[in-house]
VMD Tcl script that draws the C-alpha trace (Angstrom):
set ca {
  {27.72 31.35 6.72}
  {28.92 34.18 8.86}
  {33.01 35.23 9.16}
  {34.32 33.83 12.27}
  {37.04 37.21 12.56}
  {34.22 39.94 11.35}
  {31.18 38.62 11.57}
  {30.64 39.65 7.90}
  {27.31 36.91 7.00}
  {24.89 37.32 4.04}
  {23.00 40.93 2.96}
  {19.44 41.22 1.92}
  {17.80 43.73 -0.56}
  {15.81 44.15 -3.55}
  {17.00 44.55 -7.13}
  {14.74 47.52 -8.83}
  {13.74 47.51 -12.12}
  {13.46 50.33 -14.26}
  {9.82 50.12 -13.60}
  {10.66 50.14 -9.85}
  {9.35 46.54 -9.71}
  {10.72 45.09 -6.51}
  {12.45 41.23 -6.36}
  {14.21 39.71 -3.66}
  {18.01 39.49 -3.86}
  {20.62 38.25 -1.18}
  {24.38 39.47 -1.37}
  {26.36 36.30 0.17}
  {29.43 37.15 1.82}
  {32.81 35.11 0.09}
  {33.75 33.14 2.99}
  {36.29 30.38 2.57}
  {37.63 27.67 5.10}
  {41.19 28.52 5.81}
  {43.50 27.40 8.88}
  {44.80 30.50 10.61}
  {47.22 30.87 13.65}
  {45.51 31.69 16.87}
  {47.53 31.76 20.24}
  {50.48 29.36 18.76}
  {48.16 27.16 17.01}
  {46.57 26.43 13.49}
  {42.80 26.35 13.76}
  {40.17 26.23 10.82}
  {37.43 28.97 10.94}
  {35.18 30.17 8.13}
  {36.78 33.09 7.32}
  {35.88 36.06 4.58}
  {38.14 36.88 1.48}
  {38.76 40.02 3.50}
  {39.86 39.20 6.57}
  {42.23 36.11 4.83}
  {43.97 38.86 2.90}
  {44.63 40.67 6.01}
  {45.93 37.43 8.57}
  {48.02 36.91 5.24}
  {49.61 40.71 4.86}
  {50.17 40.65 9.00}
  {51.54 37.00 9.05}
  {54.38 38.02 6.16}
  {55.65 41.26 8.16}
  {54.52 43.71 5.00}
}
mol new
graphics top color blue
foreach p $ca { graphics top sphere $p radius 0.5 }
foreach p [lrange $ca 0 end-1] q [lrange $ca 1 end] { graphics top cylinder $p $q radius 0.2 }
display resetview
């Protein structure tokens, strides 16, 4: 899944061994489905852990 704010989406890499052997590894983005106010109105996008915390801190005023 890919952030509908960011675009943050899912990293790929390989984990190394000591012995430098190389295996596949993907880093998946935490992306949630939350309802968030756009123009007025509630709408429910995918949205990283991220991005939530930050609609949450500008929503409250801190």
């Amino acid at each position: 899944m890919k952030c509908d704010i960011c675009g943050k989406a899912q990293q790929f890499g390989h984990n190394v061994s000591h012995s430098k052997r190389r295996t596949n590894h993907r880093w998946v983005a935490n992306i949630q489905s939350a309802r968030v106010m756009r123009d007025g109105k509630q709408v429910r996008l995918a949205v990283c852990t991220r991005c939530l915390r930050t609609e949450q801190k500008h929503a409250t005023g801190v």
